[in-house]
Structure formats: structure tokens, C-alpha cells
N, C-alpha and C positions, 0 to 999 in steps of 0.2 A: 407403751409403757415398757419399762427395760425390763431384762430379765436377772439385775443382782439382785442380791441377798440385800443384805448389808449395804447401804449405798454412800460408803463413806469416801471412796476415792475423789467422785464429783460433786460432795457435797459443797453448800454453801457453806460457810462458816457463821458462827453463831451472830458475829458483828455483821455478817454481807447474807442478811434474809432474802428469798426471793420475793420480786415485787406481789407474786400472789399470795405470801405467806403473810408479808406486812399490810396486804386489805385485807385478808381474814382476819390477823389481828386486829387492826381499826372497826372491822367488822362486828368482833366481839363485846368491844367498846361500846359502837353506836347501837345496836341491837339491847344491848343490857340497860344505857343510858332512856330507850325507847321504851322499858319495860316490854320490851318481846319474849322475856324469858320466863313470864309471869306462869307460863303454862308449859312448862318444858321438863318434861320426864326426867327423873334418873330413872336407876336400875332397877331400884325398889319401888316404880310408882310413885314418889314423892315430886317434888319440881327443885328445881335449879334456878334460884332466885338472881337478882342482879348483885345482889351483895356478892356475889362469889367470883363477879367477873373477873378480875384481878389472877385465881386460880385457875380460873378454864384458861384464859389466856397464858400464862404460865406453862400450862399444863399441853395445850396445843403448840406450843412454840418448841414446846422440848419433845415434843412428839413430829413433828413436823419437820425441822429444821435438818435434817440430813437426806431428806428426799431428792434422791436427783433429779438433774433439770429437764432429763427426759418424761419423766414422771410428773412433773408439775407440769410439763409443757402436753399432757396430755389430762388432766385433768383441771376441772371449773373451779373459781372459788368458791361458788357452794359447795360443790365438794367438798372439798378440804374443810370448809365451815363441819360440814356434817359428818364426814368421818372425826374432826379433832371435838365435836361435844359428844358426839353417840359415844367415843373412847371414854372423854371424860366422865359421861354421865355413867357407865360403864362400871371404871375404878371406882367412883362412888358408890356406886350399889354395895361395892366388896363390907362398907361396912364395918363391924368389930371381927368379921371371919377372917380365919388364915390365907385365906386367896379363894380367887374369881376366878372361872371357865366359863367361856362361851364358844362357842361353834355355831355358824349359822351362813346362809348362804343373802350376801349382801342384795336387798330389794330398793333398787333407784326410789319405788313409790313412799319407801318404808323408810330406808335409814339416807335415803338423800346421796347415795353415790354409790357407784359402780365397781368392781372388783373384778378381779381374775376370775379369780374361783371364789372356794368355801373359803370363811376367814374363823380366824383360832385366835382370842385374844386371851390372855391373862395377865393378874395381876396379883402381886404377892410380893411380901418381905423379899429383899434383891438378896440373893445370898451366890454362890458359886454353882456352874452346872446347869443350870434353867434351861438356855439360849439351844445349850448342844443336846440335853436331854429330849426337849419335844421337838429340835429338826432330826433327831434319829427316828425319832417316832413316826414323822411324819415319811421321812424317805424309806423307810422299811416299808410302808406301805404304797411304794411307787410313788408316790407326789412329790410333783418337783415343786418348792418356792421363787414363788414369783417375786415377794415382796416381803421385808420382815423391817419392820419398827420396832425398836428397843431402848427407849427413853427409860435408864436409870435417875428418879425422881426424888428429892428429899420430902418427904410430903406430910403433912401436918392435919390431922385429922383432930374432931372433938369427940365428946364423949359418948355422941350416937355414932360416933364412927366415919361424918360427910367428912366430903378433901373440903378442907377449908381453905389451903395454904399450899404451894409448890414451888419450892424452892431448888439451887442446885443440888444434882448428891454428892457432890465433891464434899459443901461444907456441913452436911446434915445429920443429925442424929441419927435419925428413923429414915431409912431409905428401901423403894421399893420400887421391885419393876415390873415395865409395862410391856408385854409382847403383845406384837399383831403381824399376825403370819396372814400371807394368801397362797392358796397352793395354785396350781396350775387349770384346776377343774370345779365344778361344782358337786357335790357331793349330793347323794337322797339324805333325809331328815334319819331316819333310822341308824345311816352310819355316821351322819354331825352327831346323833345323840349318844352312840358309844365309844366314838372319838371324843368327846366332852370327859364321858367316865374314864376313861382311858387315860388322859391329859390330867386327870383329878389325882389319880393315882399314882402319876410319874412327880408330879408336884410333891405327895408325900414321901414316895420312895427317896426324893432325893432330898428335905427337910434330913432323913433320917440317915442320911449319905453324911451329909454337911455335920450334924450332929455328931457321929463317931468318930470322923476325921477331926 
């Protein structure tokens, strides 16, 4: 797996997917059309019905689609299947709240694929600041990134708050983003959990950054 950040020099471009990213797609598809998804967790306990497939897909494609080809070429498409729903089911959870923290150290048995290290995802109204506020946070603490996804998403939620809908955010009202960071290490549960509170607070710190300027 390479070691940028950002992997956009070698990325594919959104018309030239790579071949693993278009069977995950088709994947999502066939999997939803099979009712596989009858029993598939979100964030909050609930399931992720096939009605939604349209969205996970969506959702996985703009999350996925700048991964370099080193990086695909070292990971499965189950993989990829199961980092791009645990993400989506993830954002889901967020809900009517102002953003979602997670920190947790990825379990092959558990969430279906393999990481670097600890992985830090969040999710929140896309505003200015985000991307560079929690990699300073994280490299103040010696951790290097291995790998950061940051699919800005037009995203369409109802009134309980599920992603119903994912669209560009170029053309979107309501737009929100998605980070997933891997640092270079696996981290103990004690310091995922106050790196959580930690990442919770730099989110509002800089809501209220964004807000005066």
C-alpha cells in the first residue's frame, strides 16, 4: 500500500474507474437485488435496506474513486465492498447530529478489511479547515498517514436523518464531508477513545473558526 496522503496524482479519473471498483459497484447491485442487505447494520443498529442501494453506491464510488492503483492493487474486492458500506453505514449513523467520530482499530473478522493502522473517520457539514485541522492533530502526536479519503458529498438525508441520496457537491445544496484517515500504527482503545474526544472538539473548535470568519 503506498504511503500518500491524498492520492490524487495517480488517481483514476471518475469516467476510468478501476476494474475492482466497478465489481464492487456491480457488487452493490447484485448483493441489494439478492436481498443480502436485509440484515446489515448502520451505525445506529438499524439495517440498510436495498432501497438504498443507489446511495451506498454513489456513496462508495465517491469515496473510493481516487485510491491509487497501488492501493487497489493491494487490496480484495471484499474489501473495498466492506470499507465503502462500514463508511457508508457509518455517515448514516450521523443522523440529525452535527458530525460523527470514530476511531477504532480495523478487525479483518469485524469490519471486513485490513488497514495500516488506527482509522479516524468523520463526518460533517463540509465547511473550510477540517482536512488540515485533524492531520495536525494527528502528526502532533507523532503519526504519520498512511492513507486519507475525502469524498466531499451532496448528500440528501430524511427526516430521521438516513443518507438517502448522494449526489455531486459540486451541484448540491447540503454538502458534507467524509474523512478517513489510517495512521501509520495501531493504537490501544484508551488512546482511540480520547483521540475520538479530541477530534469531537477540534470539529467544534473550528465550526466556531468558520463561523467568525
Amino acid at each position: 500500500m503506498s504511503d500518500t496522503i491524498e492520492q490524487s496524482a495517480r488517481a483514476t479519473t471518475p469516467s476510468e474507474l478501476h476494474p475492482k471498483i466497478e465489481e464492487m459497484l456491480t457488487r452493490i447491485g447484485r448483493d441489494a437485488e439478492a436481498g443480502a442487505w436485509s440484515g446489515t447494520q448502520d451505525g445506529a443498529g438499524g439495517t440498510i435496506g436495498p432501497e438504498r442501494a443507489e446511495a451506498v453506491a454513489a456513496f462508495a464510488r465517491a469515496l473510493l474513486r481516487r485510491l491509487a492503483d497501488d492501493d487497489l492493487q493491494a487490496i480484495t474486492t471484499d474489501e473495498l465492498l466492506a470499507l465503502a458500506t462500514s463508511a457508508f453505514a457509518f455517515a448514516d449513523s450521523r443522523g440529525l447530529e452535527p458530525s460523527a467520530v470514530r476511531v477504532f482499530n480495523a478487525d479483518p473478522d469485524v469490519h471486513g478489511y485490513r488497514c495500516h493502522g488506527t482509522v479516524i473517520e468523520v463526518n460533517t457539514d463540509d465547511s473550510p479547515f477540517l482536512v488540515d485541522s485533524v492531520s495536525e492533530e494527528l502528526t502532533a502526536r507523532g503519526l504519520t498517514i498512511k492513507r486519507l479519503l475525502h469524498p466531499v458529498i451532496g448528500a440528501v438525508r430524511d427526516e430521521q436523518g438516513r443518507l438517502i441520496g448522494v449526489r455531486s457537491g459540486r451541484e448540491a445544496e447540503h454538502r458534507e464531508s467524509f474523512m478517513h484517515f489510517e495512521v501509520d500504527r495501531a493504537l490501544g482503545d484508551e488512546v482511540n477513545a480520547e483521540l475520538e474526544t479530541r477530534v469531537r472538539r477540534i470539529l467544534r473548535d473550528v465550526a466556531l473558526v468558520v463561523r467568525e470568519w
